[in-house]
C-alpha positions as CSV (number, residue, x, y, z in Angstrom):
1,X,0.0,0.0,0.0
2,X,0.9,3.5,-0.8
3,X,0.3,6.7,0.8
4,X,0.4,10.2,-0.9
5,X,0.4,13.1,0.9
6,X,-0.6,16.0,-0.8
7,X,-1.1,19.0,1.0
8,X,-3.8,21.5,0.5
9,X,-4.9,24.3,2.0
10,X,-28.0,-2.2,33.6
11,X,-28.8,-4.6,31.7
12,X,-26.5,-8.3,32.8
13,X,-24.1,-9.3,31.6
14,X,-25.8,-12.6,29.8
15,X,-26.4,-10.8,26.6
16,X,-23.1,-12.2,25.5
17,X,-25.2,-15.1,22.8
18,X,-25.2,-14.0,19.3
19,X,-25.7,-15.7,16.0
20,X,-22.3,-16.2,13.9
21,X,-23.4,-16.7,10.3
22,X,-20.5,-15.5,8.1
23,X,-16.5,-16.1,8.3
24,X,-14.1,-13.0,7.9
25,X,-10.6,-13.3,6.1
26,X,-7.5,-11.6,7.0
27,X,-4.4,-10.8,4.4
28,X,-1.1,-9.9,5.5
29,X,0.4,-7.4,3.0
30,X,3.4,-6.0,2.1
31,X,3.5,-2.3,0.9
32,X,5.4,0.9,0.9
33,X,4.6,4.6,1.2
34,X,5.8,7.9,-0.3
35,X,5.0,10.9,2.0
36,X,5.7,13.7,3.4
37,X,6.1,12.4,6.9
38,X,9.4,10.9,8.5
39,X,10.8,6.9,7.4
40,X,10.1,6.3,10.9
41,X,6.2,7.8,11.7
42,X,5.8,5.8,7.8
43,X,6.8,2.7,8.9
44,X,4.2,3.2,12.0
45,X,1.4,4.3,10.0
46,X,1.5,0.9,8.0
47,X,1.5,-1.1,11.0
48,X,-1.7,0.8,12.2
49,X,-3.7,0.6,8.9
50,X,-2.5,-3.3,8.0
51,X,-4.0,-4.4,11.4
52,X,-7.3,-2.5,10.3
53,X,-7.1,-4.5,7.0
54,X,-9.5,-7.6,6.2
55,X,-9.6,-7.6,2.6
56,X,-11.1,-10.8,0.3
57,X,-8.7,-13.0,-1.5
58,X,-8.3,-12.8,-5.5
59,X,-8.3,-9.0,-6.3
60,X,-6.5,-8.0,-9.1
61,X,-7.1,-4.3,-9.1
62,X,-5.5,-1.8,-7.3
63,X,-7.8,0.3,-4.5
64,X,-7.5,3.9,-4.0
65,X,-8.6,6.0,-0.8
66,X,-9.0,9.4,-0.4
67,X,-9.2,11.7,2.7
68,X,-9.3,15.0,4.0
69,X,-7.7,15.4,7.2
70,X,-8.2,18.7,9.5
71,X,-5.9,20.5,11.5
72,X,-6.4,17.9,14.7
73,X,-5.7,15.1,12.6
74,X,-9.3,13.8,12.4
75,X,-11.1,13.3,9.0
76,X,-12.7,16.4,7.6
77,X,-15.0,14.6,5.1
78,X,-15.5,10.8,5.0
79,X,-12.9,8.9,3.0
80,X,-14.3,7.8,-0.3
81,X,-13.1,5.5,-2.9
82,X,-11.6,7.1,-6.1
83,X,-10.3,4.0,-7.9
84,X,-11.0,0.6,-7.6
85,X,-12.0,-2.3,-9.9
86,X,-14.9,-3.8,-12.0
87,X,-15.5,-6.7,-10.7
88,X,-17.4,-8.1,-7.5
89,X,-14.2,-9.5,-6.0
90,X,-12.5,-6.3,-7.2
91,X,-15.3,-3.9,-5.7
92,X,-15.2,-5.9,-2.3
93,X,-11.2,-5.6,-2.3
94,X,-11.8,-1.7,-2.3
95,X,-14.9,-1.3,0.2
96,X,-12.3,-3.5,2.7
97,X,-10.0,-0.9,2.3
98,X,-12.5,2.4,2.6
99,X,-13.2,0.5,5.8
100,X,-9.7,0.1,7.0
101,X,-9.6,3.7,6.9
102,X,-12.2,4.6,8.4
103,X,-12.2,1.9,11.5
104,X,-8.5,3.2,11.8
105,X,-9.1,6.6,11.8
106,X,-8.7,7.5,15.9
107,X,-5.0,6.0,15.8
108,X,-4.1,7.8,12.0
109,X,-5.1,10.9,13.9
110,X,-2.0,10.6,16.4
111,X,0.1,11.0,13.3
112,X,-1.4,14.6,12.7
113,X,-1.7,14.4,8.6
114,X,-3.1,17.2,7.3
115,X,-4.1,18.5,3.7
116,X,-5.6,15.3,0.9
117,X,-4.2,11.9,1.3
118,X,-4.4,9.1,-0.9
119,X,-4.1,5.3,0.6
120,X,-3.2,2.7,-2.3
121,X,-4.1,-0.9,-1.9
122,X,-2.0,-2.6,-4.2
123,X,-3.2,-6.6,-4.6
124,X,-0.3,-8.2,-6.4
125,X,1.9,-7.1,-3.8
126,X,-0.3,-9.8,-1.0
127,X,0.6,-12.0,0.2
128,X,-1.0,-14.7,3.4
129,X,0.8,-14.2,6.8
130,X,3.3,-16.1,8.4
131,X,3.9,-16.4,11.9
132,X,5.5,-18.9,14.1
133,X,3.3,-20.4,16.0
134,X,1.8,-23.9,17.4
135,X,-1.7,-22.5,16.4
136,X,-2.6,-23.3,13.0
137,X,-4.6,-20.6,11.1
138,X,-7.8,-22.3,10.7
139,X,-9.2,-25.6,12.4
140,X,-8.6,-29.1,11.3
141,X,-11.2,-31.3,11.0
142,X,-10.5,-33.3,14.0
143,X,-10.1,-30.1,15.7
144,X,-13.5,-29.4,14.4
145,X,-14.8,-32.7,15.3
146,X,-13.6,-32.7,18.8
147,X,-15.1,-29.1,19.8
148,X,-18.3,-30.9,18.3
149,X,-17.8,-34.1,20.8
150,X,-17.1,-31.7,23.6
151,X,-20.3,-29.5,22.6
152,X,-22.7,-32.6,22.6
153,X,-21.2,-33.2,26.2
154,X,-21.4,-30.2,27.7
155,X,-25.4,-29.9,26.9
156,X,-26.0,-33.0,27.6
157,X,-23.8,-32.4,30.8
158,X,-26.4,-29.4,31.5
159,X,-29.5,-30.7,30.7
160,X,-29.0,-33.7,33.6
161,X,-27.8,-31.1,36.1
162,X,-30.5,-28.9,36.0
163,X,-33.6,-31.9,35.5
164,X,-32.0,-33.2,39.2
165,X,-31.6,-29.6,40.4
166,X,-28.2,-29.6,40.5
167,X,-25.9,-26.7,40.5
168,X,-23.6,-25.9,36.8
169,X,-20.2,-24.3,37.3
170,X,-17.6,-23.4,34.8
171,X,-14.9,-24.9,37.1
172,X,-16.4,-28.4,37.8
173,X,-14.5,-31.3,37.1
174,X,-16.4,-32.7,34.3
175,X,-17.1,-29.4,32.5
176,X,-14.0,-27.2,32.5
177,X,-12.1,-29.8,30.7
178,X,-14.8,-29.2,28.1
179,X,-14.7,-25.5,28.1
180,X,-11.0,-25.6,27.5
181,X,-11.3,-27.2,24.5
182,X,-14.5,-25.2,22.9
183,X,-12.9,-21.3,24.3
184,X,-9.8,-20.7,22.9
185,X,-9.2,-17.2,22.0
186,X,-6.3,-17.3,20.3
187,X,-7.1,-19.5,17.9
188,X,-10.6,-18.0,17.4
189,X,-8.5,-14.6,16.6
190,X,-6.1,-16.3,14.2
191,X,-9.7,-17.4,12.3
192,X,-9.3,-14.3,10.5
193,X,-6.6,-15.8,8.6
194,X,-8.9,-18.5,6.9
195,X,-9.5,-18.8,3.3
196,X,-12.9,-18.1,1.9
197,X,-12.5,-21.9,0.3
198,X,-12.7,-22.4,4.3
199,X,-16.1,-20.8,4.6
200,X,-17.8,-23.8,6.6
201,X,-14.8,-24.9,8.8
202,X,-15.3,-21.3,10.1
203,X,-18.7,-21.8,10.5
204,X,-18.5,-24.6,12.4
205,X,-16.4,-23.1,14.9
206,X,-18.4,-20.4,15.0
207,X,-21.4,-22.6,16.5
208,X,-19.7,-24.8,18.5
209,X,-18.1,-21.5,20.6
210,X,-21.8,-20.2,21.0
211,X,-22.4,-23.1,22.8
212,X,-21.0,-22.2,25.6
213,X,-22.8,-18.3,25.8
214,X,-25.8,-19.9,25.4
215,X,-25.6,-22.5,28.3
216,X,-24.3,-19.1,30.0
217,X,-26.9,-17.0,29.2
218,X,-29.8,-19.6,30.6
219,X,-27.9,-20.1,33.8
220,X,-27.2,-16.7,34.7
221,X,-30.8,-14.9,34.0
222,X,-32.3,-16.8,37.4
223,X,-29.3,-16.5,39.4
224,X,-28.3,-13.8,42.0
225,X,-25.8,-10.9,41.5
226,X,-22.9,-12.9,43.0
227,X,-23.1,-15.8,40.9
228,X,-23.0,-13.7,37.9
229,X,-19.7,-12.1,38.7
230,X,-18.2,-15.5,39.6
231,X,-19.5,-17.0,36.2
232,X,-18.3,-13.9,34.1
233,X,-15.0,-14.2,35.6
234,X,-14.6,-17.9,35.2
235,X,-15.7,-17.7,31.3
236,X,-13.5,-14.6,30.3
237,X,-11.7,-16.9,27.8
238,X,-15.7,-17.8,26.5
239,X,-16.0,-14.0,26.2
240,X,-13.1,-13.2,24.2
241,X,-13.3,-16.1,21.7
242,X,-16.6,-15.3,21.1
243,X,-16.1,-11.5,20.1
244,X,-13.4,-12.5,18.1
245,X,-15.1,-15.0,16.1
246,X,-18.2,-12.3,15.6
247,X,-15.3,-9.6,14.3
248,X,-14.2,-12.1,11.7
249,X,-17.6,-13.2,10.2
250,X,-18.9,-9.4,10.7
251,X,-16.3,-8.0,8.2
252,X,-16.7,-10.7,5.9
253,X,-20.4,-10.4,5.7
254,X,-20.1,-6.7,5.6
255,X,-17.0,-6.8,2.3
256,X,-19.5,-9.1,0.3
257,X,-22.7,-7.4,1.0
258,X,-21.7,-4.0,0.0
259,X,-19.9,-5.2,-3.2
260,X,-22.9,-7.6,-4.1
261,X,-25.6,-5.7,-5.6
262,X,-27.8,-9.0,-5.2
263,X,-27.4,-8.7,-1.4
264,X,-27.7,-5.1,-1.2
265,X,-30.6,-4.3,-2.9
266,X,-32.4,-7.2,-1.4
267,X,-34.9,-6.6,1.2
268,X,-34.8,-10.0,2.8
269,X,-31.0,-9.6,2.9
270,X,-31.0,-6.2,4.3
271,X,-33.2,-7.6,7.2
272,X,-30.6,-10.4,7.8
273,X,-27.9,-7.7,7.8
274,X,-29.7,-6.2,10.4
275,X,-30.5,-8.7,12.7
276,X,-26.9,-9.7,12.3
277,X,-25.6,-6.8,13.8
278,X,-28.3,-6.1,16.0
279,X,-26.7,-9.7,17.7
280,X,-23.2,-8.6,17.5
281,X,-24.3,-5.0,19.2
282,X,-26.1,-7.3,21.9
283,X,-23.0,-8.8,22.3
284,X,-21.1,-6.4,22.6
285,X,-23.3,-4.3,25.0
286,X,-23.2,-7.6,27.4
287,X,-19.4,-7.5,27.4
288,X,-19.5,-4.3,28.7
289,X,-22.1,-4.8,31.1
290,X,-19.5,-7.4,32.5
291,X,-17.5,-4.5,33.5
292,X,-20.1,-3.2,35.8
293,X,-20.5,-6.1,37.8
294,X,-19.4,-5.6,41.4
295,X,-16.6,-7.8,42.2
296,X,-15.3,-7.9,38.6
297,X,-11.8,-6.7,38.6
298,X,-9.9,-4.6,36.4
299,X,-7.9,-7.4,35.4
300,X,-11.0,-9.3,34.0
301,X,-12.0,-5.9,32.3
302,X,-8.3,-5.2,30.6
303,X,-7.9,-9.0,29.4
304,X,-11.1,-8.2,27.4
305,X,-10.1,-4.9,25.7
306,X,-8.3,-6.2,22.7
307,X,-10.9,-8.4,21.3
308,X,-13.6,-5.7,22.5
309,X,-11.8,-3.4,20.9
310,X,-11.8,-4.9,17.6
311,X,-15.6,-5.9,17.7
312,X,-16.8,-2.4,18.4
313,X,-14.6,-1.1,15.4
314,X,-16.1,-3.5,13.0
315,X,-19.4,-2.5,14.2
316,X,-19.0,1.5,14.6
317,X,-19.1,2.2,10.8
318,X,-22.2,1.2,9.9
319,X,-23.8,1.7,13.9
320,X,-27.3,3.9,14.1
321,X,-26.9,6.6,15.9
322,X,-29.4,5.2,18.3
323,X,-26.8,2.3,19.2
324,X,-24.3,4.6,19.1
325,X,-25.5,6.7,21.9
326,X,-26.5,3.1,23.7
327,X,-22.4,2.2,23.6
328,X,-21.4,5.6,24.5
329,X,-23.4,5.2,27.6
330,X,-22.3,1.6,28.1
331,X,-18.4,3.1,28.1
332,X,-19.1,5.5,30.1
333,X,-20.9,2.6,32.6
334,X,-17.8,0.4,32.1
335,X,-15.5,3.2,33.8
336,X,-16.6,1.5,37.0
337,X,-13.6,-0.7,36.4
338,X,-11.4,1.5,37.1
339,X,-9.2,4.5,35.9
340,X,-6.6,2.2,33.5
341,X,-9.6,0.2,32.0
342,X,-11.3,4.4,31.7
343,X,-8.0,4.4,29.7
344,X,-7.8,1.8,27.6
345,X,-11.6,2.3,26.5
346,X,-10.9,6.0,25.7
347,X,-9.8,4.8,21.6
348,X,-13.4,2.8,21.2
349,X,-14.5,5.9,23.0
350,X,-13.3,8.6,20.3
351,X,-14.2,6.0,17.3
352,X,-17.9,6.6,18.4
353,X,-17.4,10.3,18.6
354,X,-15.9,10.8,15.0
């Protein structure tokens, strides 16, 4: 990618269940930049807008991204696209990048552009990350096929425990074994590296994490205020591989349906679209509610920033304002935490604001 710089003149906390419908795919590129600024504050600036960066595979045609910045560093008009593509692929490459920019905007504005400035996606210079790592990028099926066994368990675990009245806890011996193998975040982030080919191993993930929220989500409506602190501390991992696995499918759905005139101009589609977020907002909203809980911790409420972070930035962009004002107040709610979680939310704070 190239940059030209030219300058010119409460609600609980069981809200967590959503719906995951779509899978989400994540490039690494490689790119370079001429501008005005220093190698350094360059080299920076990439960094921040690759990690915004979910394009679709097979693009040929470059993307081009305009914006205005103001004095402050903030966008004076919203960024448009000014070249991109005929095709669907090539339409969807360059909506991924209009997005980048925009979810990345609060973190461009610390490096004070100013003036027009033109982002260029360049395709043919892609290419799929590598990273060294035990965790492979997508599931295998056996991985798959174990999270299944272990889901199967689990509610059939459930369903015995509550017909003899007895009590369900993330830590018991015969269910946190199956928790650990159905909530792991960091292979649920690394999902974003998965191939479209891998649409329905995704998928398949996908509903075998919600699992868990929803087993969650029926325990914790009927219980008292202490038990739901206890259980939202002992299913942080649940959390976070649950709002990573909504980011991914989010921004796929969202590249495809704007670049698709067959999905945007359909009214049954645009529902969908709607009630898809609507469940990733809910989501969201019960995350932060989480933070409110007496007896939380702020160590609870920082290990959750990252992939709340990331889910609220996919969402922002196409948010109503009505939700918008919700999550504002939510943020505000979640200060409760304490002052370096007030911190730390103050970047999904000014996202909102812009």
């Amino acid at each position: 990618m190239e940059i030209e710089h030219m300058i010119h003149k409460p609600r609980r906390a069981t809200k967590i269940t959503v719906f995951l419908t779509a899978v989400s795919v994540m490039w690494m590129f490689a790119f370079s930049i001429s501008s005005a600024q220093d190698a350094p504050v360059n080299s920076k600036l990439n960094d921040t807008i690759l990690a915004c960066f979910m394009p679709p595979p097979g693009a040929t045609h470059i993307a081009v991204i305009s914006a205005t910045f103001a004095e402050d560093g903030s966008f004076k008009e919203k960024p448009k696209i000014v070249e991109s593509g005929e095709g669907s692929i090539d339409a969807a490459f360059a909506a991924a990048a209009l997005r980048a920019v925009m979810r990345c905007e609060p973190r461009i504005a610390e490096f004070h552009l100013k003036g027009v400035v033109s982002f260029r996606f360049d395709p043919s210079s892609m290419s799929l990350g590598t990273q060294t790592t035990d965790i492979p990028d997508v599931p295998s099926p056996a991985r798959l096929q174990a999270m299944a066994t272990a889901a199967d368990q689990l509610r059939d675990i459930v369903k015995k425990r509550r017909q003899s009245g007895q009590s369900i806890s993330p830590t018991q011996p015969e269910i946190a074994p199956l928790l650990s193998v159905l909530c792991a975040p960091q292979e649920a982030e690394r999902l974003k590296n998965a191939s479209l080919k891998q649409y329905e191993l995704v998928s398949q993930y996908a509903r075998h994490v919600n699992t868990v929220m929803a087993v969650y989500e029926a325990e914790t409506e009927r219980g008292p205020q202490a038990l739901i602190t206890e259980r939202t501390r002992q299913l942080g991992a649940c959390f976070d591989a649950t709002l990573w696995t909504g980011t991914v499918t989010l921004s796929m759905f969202e590249t495809f349906f704007s670049a698709t005139p067959a999905l945007s101009n359909s009214p049954e589609w645009i529902v969908t679209r709607k009630t898809f977020h609507k469940s990733l907002f809910t989501a969201t909203e019960g995350v932060l509610d989480g933070y409110r809980l007496d007896g939380i911790g702020s160590d609870w409420c920082l290990a959750r920033i990252r992939p709340l972070d990331a889910m609220t930035r996919e969402l922002i962009p196409t948010m109503p304002a009505e939700q918008k004002k919700r999550l504002r107040q939510s943020l505000r709610l979640a200060a409760k935490c304490g002052p370096k979680v007030q911190e730390q939310l103050q970047p999904i704070a000014k996202t909102i604001e812009r």
